[in-house]
GUSE-487008 format. One record per residue (C-alpha): residue number from 1; residue in one letter; x, y, z. Coordinates in nm, 3 decimals, always signed. Each point is the difference from the previous one (the first is absolute). Last residue first. Example, Ala and Ser with C-alpha at 12.3 -4.5 7.8 and 13.67 -1.06 7.14 Angstrom:
! GUSE-487008
<kolke 2, 'S', <+1.367, -0.106, +0.714>>,
<kolke 1, 'A', <-0.137, -0.344, +0.066>>,
END
This chain:
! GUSE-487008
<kolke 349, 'X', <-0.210, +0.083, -2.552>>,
<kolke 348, 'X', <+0.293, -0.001, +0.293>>,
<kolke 347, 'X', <-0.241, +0.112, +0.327>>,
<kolke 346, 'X', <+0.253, -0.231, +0.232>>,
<kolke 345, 'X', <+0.367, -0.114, -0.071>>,
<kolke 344, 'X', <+0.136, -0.296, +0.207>>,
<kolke 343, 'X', <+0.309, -0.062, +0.208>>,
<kolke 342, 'X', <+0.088, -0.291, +0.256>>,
<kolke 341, 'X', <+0.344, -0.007, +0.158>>,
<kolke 340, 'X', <+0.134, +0.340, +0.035>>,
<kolke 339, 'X', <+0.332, +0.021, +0.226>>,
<kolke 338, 'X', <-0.052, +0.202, +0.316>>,
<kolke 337, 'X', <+0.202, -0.220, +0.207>>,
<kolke 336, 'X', <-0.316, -0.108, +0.176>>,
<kolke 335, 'X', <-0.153, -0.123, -0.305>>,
<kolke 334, 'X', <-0.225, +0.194, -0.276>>,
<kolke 333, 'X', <-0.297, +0.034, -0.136>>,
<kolke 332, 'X', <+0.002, +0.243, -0.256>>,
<kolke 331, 'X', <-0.390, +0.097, -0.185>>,
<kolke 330, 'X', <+0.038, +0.261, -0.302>>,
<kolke 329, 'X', <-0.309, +0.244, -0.040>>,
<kolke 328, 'X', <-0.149, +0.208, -0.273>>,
<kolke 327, 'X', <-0.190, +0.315, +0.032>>,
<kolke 326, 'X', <-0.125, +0.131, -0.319>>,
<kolke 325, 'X', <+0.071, +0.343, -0.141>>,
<kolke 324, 'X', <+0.307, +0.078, +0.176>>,
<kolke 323, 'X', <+0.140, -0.352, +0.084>>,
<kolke 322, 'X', <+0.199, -0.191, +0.299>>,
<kolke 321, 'X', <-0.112, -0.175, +0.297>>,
<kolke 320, 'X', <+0.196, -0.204, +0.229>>,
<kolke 319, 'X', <-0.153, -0.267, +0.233>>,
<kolke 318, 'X', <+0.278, -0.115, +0.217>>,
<kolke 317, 'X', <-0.029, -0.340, +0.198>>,
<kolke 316, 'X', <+0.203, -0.145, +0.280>>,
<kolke 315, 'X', <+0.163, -0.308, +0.088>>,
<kolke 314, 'X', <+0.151, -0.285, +0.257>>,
<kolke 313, 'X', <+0.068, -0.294, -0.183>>,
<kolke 312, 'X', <-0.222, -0.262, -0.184>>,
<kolke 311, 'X', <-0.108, +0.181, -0.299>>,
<kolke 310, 'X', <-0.251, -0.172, -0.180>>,
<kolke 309, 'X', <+0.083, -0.081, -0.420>>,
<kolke 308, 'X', <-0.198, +0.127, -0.298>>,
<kolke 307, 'X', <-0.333, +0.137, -0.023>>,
<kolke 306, 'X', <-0.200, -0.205, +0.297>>,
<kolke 305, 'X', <-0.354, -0.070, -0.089>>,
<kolke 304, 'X', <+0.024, -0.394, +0.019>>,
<kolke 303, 'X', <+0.181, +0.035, +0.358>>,
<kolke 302, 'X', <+0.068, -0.294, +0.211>>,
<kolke 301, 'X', <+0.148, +0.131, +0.318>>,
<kolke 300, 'X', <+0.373, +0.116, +0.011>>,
<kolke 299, 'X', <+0.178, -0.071, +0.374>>,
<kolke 298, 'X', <-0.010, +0.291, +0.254>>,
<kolke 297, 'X', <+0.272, +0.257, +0.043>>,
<kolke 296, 'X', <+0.030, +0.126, +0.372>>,
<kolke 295, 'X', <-0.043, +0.380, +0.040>>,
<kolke 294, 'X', <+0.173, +0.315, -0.043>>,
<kolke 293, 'X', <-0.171, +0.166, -0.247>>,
<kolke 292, 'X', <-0.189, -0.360, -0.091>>,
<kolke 291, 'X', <-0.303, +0.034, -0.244>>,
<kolke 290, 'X', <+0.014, +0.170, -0.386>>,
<kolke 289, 'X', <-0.322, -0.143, -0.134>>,
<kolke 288, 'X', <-0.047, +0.211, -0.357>>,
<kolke 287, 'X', <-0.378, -0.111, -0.163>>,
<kolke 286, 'X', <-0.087, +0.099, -0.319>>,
<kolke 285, 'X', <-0.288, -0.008, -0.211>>,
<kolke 284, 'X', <-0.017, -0.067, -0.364>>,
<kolke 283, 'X', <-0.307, +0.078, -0.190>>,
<kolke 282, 'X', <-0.255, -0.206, -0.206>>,
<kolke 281, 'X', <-0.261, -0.093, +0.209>>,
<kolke 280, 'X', <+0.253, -0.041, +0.241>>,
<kolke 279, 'X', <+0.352, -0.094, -0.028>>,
<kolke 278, 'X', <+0.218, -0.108, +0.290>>,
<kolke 277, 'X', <+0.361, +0.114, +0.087>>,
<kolke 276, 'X', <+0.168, -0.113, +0.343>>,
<kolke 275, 'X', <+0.360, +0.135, +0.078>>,
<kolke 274, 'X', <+0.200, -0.117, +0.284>>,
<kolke 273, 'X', <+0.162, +0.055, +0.320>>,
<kolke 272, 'X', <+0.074, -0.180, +0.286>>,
<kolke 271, 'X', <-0.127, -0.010, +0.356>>,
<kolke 270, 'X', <-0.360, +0.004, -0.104>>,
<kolke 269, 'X', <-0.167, +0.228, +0.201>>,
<kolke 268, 'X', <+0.004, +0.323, -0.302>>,
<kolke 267, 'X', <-0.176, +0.162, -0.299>>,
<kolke 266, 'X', <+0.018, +0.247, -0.270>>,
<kolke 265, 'X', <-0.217, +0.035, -0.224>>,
<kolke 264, 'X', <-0.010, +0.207, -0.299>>,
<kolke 263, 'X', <-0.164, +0.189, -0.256>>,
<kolke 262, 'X', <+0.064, +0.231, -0.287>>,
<kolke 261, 'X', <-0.021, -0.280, -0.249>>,
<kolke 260, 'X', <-0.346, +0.108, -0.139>>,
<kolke 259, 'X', <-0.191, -0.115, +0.323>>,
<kolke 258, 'X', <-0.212, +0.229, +0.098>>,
<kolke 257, 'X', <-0.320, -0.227, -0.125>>,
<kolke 256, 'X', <+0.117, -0.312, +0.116>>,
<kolke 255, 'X', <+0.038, +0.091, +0.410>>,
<kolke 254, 'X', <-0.292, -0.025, +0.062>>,
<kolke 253, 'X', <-0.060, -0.369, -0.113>>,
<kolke 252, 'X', <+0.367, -0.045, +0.121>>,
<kolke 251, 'X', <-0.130, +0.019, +0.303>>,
<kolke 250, 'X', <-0.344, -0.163, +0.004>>,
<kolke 249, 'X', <+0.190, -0.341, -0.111>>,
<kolke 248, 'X', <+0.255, +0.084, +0.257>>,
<kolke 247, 'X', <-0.284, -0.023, +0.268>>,
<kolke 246, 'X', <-0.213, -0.259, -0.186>>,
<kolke 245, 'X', <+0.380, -0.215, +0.061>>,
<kolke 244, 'X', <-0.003, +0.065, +0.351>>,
<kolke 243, 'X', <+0.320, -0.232, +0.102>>,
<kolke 242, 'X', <+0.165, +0.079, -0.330>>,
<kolke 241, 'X', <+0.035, +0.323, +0.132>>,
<kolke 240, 'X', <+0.270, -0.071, +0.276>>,
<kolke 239, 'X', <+0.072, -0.154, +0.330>>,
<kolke 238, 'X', <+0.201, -0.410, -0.093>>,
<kolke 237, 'X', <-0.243, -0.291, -0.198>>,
<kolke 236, 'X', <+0.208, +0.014, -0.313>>,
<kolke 235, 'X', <-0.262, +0.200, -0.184>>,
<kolke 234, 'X', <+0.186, +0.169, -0.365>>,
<kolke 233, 'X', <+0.161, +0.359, +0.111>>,
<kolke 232, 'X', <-0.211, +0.272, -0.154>>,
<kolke 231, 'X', <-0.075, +0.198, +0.367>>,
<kolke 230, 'X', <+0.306, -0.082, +0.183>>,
<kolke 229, 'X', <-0.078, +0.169, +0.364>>,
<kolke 228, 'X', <+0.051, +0.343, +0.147>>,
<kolke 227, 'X', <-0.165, +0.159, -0.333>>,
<kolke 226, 'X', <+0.090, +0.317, -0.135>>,
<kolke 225, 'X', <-0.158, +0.126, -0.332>>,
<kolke 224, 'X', <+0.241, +0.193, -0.204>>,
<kolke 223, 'X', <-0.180, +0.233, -0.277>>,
<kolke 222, 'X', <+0.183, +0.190, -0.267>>,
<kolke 221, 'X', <-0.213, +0.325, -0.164>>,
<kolke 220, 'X', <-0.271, +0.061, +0.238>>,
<kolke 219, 'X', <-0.353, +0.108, -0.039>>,
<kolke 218, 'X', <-0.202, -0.064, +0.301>>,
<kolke 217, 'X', <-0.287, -0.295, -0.072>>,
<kolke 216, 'X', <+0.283, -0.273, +0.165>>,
<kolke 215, 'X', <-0.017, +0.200, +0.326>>,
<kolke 214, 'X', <-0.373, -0.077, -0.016>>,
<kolke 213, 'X', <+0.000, -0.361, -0.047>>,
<kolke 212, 'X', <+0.259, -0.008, +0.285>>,
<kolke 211, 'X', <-0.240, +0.170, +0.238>>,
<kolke 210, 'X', <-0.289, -0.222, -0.094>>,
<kolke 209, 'X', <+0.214, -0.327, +0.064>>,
<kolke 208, 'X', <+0.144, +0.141, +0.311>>,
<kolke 207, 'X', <-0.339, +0.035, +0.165>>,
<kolke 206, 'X', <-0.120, -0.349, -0.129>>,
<kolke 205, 'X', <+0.263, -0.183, +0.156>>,
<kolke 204, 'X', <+0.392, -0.039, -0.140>>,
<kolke 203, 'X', <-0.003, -0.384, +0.017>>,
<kolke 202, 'X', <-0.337, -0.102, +0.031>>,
<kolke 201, 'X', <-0.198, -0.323, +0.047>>,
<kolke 200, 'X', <-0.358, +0.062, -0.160>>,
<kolke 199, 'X', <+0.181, -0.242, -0.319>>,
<kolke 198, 'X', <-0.013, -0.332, +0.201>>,
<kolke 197, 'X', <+0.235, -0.210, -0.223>>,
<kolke 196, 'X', <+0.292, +0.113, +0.222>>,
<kolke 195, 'X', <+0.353, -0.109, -0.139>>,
<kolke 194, 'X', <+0.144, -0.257, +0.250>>,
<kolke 193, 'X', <+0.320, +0.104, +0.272>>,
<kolke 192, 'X', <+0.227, -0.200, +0.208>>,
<kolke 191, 'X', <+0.317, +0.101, -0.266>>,
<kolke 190, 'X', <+0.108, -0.223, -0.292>>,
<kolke 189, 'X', <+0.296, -0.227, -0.024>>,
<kolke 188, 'X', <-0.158, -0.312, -0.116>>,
<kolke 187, 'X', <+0.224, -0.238, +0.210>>,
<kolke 186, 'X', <-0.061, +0.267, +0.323>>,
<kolke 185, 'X', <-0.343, +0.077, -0.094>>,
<kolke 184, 'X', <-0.092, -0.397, +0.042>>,
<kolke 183, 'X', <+0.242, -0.074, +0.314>>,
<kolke 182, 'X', <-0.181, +0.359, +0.140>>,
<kolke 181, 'X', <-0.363, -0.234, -0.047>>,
<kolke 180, 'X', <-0.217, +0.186, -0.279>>,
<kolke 179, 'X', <-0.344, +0.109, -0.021>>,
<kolke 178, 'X', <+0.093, +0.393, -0.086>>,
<kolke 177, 'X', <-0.065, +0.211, +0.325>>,
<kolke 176, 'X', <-0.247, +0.328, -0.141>>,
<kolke 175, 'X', <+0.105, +0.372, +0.029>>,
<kolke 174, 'X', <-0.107, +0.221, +0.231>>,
<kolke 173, 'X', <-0.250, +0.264, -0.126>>,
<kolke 172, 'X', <+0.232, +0.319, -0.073>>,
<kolke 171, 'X', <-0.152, +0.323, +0.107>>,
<kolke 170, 'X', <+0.292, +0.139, +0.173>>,
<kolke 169, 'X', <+0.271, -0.196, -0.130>>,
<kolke 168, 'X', <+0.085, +0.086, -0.407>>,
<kolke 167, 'X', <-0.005, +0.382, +0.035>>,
<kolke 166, 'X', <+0.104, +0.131, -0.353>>,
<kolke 165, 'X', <+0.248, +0.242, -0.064>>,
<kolke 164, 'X', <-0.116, +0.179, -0.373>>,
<kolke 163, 'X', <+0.302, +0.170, -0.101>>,
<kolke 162, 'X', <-0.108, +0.242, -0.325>>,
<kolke 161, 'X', <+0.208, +0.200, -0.218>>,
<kolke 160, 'X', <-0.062, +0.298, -0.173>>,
<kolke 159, 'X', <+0.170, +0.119, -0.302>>,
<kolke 158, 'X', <+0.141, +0.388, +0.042>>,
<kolke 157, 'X', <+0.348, -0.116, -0.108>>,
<kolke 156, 'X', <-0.021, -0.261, +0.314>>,
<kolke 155, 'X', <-0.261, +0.017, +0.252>>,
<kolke 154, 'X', <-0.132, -0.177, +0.306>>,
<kolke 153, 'X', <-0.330, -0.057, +0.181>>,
<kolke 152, 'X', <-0.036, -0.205, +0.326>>,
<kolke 151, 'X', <-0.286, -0.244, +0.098>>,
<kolke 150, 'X', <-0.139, -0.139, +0.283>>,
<kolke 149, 'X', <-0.079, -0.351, +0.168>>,
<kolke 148, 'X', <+0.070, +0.016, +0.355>>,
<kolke 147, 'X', <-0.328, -0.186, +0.141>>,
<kolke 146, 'X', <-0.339, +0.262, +0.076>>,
<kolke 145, 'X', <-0.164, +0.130, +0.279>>,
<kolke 144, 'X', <+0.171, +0.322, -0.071>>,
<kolke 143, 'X', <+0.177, +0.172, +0.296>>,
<kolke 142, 'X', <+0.376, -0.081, -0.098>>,
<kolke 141, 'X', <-0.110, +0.004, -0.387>>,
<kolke 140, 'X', <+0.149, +0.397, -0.094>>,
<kolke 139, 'X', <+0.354, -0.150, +0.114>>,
<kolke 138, 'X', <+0.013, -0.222, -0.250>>,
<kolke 137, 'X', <-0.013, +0.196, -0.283>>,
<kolke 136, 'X', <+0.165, +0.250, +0.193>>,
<kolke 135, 'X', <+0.341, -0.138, +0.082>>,
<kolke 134, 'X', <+0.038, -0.164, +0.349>>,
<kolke 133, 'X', <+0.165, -0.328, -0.045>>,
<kolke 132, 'X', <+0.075, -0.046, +0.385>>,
<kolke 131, 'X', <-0.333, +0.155, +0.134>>,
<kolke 130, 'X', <-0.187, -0.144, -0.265>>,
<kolke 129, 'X', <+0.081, -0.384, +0.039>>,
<kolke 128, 'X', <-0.006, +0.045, +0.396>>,
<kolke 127, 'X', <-0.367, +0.136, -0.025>>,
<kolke 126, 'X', <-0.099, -0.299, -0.258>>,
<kolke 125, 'X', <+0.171, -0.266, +0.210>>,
<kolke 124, 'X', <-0.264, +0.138, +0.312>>,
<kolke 123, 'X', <-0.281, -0.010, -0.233>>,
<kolke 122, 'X', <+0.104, -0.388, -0.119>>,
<kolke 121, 'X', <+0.016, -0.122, +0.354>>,
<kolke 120, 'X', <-0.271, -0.244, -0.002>>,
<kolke 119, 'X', <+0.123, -0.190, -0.330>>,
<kolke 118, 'X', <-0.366, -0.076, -0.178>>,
<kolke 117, 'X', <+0.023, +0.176, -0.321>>,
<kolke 116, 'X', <+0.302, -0.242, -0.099>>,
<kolke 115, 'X', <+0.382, -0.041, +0.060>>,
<kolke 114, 'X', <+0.203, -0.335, -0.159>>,
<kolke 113, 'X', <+0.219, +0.069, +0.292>>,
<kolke 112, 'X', <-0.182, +0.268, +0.282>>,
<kolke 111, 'X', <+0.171, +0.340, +0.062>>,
<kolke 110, 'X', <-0.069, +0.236, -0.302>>,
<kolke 109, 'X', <+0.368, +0.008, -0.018>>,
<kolke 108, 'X', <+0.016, -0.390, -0.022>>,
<kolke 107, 'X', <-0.324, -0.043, -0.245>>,
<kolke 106, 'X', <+0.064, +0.309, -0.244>>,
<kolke 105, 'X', <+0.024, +0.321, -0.031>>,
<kolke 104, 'X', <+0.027, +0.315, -0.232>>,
<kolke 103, 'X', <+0.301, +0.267, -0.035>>,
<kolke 102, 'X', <+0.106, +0.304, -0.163>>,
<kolke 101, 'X', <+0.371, +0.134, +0.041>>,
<kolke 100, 'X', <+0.116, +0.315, -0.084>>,
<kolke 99, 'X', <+0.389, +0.011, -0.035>>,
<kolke 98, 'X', <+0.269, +0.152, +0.145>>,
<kolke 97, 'X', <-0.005, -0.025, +0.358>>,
<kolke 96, 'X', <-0.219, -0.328, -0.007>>,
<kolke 95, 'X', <+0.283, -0.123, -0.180>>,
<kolke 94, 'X', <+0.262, +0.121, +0.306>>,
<kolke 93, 'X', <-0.292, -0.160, +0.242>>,
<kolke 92, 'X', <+0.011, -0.333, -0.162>>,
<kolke 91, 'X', <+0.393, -0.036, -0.020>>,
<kolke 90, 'X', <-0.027, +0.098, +0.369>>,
<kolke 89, 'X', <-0.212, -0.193, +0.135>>,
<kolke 88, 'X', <-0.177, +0.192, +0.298>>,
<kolke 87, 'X', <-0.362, +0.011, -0.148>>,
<kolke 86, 'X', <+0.018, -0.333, -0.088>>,
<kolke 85, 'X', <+0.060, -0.101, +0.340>>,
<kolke 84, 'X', <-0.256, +0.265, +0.142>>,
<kolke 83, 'X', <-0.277, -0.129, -0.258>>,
<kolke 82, 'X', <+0.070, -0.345, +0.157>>,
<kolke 81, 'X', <-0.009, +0.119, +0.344>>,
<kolke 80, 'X', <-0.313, +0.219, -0.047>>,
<kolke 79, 'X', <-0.194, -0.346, -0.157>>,
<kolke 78, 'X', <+0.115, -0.155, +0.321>>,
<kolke 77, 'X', <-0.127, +0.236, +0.265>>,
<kolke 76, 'X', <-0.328, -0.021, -0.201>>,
<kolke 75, 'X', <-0.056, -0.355, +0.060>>,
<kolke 74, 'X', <-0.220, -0.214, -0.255>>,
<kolke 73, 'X', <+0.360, -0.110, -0.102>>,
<kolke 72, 'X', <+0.095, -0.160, -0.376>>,
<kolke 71, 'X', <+0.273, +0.299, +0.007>>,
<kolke 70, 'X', <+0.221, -0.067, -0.336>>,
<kolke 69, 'X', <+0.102, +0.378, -0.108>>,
<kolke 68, 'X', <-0.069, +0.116, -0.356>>,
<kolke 67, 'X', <-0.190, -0.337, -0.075>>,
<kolke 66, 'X', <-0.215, +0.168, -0.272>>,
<kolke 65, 'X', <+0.119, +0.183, -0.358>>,
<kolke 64, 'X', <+0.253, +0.278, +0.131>>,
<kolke 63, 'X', <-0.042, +0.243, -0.283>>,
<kolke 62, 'X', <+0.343, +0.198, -0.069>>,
<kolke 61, 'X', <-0.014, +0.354, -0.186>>,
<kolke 60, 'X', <+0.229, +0.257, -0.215>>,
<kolke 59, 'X', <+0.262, -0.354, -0.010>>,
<kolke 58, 'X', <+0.335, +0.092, +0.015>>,
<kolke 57, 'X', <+0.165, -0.348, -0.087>>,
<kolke 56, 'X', <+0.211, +0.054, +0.239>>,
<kolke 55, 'X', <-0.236, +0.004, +0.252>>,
<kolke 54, 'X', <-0.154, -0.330, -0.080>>,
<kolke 53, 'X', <+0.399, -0.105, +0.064>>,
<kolke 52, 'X', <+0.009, +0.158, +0.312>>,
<kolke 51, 'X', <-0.294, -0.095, +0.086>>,
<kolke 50, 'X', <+0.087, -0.346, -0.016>>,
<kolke 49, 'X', <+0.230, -0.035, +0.340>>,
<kolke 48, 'X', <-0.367, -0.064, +0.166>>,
<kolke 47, 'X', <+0.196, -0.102, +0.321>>,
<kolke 46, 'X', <-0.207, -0.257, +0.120>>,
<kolke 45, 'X', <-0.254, +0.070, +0.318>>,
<kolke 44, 'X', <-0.242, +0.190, -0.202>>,
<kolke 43, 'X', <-0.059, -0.300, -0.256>>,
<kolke 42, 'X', <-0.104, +0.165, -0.329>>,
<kolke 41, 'X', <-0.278, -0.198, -0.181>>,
<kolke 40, 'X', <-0.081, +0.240, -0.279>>,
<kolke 39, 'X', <+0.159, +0.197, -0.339>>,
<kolke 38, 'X', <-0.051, +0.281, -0.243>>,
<kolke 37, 'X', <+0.212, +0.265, -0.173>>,
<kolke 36, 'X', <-0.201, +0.276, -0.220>>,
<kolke 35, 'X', <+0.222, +0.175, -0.238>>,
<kolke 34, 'X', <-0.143, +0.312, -0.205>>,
<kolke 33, 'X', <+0.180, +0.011, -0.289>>,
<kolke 32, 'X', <+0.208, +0.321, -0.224>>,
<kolke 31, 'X', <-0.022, +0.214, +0.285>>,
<kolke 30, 'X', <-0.104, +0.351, -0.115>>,
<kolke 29, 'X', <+0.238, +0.244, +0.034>>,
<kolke 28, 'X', <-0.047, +0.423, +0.046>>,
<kolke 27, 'X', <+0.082, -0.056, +0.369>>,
<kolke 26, 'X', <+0.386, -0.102, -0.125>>,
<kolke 25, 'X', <+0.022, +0.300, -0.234>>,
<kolke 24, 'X', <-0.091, +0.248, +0.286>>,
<kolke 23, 'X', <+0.221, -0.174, +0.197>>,
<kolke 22, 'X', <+0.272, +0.045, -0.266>>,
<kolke 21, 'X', <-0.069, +0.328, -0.084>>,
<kolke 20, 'X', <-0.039, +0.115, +0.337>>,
<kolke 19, 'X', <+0.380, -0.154, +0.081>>,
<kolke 18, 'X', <+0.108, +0.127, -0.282>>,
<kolke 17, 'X', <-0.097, +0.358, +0.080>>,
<kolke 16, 'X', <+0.178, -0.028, +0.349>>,
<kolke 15, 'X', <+0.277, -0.091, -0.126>>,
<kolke 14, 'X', <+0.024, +0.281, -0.282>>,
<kolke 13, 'X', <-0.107, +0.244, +0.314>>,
<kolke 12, 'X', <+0.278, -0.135, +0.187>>,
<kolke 11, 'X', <+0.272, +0.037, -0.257>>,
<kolke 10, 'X', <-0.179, +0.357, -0.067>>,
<kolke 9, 'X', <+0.033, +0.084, +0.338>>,
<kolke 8, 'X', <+0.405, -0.151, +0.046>>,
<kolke 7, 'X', <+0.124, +0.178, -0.302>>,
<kolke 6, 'X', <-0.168, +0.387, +0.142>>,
<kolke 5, 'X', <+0.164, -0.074, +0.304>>,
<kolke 4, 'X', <+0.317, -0.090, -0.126>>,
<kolke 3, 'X', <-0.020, +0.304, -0.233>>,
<kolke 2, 'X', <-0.093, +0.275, +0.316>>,
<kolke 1, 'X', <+0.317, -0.165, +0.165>>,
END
């Protein structure tokens, strides 16, 4: 009896030991990449079926990019109904389980299409934005007179990594109506819009601006820079950059000097998905539109800045970075069946 006993404590102490040794062993790892998964326009009323396959890509961190819910209500009953659906969907809420999720907006979850500075209801959208997101960075702006731009620090290996969300509504000046009948824009296929050529007119306002030029002082190792709208995408006349050209002009002005291909942006609204590069003064920029979760799929605009093909399906991005002494990052975007469609290598020399 006193030998069984003896057997069966040191077969449970052996367990028991390996067990500790392997924990220990497993909180001893490093990750070898920090994945960042990234999307927008996510109908709350459809069944969101791909978050299962963002979640099997195991992402350390989604960013929802603008159109997170589609309100376009003033009323606040509304805006709670939408966040409610969303709320309640249960391939979102088993993601939002297991994963962080960051998130900016744009024109239908801020509540007014093609939103600008002068939607009435913007402070009460604000308050519903923040009480369903709820994470600090965001949480810390409920009682600042301010939009929802914010950022969120990262690390991999020690590196740091920046997410600059950017508020594209709050202080927007509206844009102009291009001079064009709908028979005209229709046989053209462009959108209602004309580039402004009056350059007080503001995208981001003159708050955001200074904020953003001092986010970009703080030493960071990989920068992503999130933008609700396409910011490098060539002017077709539909809501993005090209409609404020001084404004992207002043951007990637800022951005030049940090940018030693450790940035990225990321970007959403357009129903598709699709990669814009342009060079300035000598460096690339890029520009990752992944657009339509669970949305309808729009027709390709004219794109003179687009590396390789659009995606015309339902997609997602993933940002992974890799490296020890220099963060490098990989861009997937890929379809509802999880298959990778576009690829492209960031920070190579």
């Amino acid at each position: 009896m006193k030998s069984f006993l003896e057997i069966r404590y040191k077969l449970f102490f052996l367990i028991t030991l390996c067990l500790f040794l392997t924990s220990k062993s497993a909180l001893g790892q490093v990750k070898s990449e920090l994945k960042i998964a990234f999307g927008s326009c996510a109908k709350q009323d459809r069944p969101q079926f791909v978050w299962q396959k963002i979640g099997e890509q195991n992402p350390d961190l989604f960013i929802f990019s603008g159109d997170n819910v589609y309100i376009d209500s003033d009323q606040t009953d509304a805006m709670q109904h939408a966040y409610k659906m969303l709320g309640s969907n249960p391939n979102f809420s088993k993601f939002r389980q297991s994963t962080p999720i960051l998130a900016t907006w744009d024109d239908h979850d801020y509540g007014m299409q093609d939103g600008n500075k002068y939607f009435t209801a913007k402070e009460a959208a604000k308050t519903e934005f923040i009480n369903f997101w709820r994470y600090p960075e965001i949480e810390q702006l409920r009682h600042k007179p301010q939009g929802i731009f914010h950022t969120y620090w990262t690390e991999h290996k020690g590196k740091k990594v920046q997410i600059i969300l950017l508020d594209t509504r709050w202080y927007r000046d509206p844009m102009v109506f291009a001079d064009l009948t709908e028979a005209q824009r229709v046989e053209l296929g462009v959108g209602p819009y004309k580039e402004h050529v009056d350059t007080s007119k503001t995208l981001l306002g003159e708050i955001q601006w200074e904020w953003f030029a001092n986010e970009l002082k703080k030493p960071a190792d990989f920068r992503v820079v999130v933008s609700s709208i396409a910011v490098l995408a060539e002017h077709t006349g539909w809501d993005s950059w090209a409609n404020y050209p001084h404004e992207l002009e002043k951007l990637l002005a800022l951005l030049h000097p940090v940018n030693q291909g450790n940035l990225v942006i990321i970007s959403g609204d357009i129903h598709k998905a699709e990669i814009s590069q342009r060079t300035y003064n000598g460096k690339i920029f890029t520009d990752v539109s992944s657009s339509g979760l669970d949305a309808a799929i729009y027709p390709a605009a004219p794109n003179q800045y687009r590396f390789g093909n659009p995606l015309l399906d339902n997609n997602f991005g993933v940002l992974t970075l890799t490296g020890d002494e220099r963060l490098k990052g990989t861009i997937e975007v890929l379809n509802a069946k999880g298959e990778a469609k576009l690829t492209l290598s960031l920070g190579d020399d």
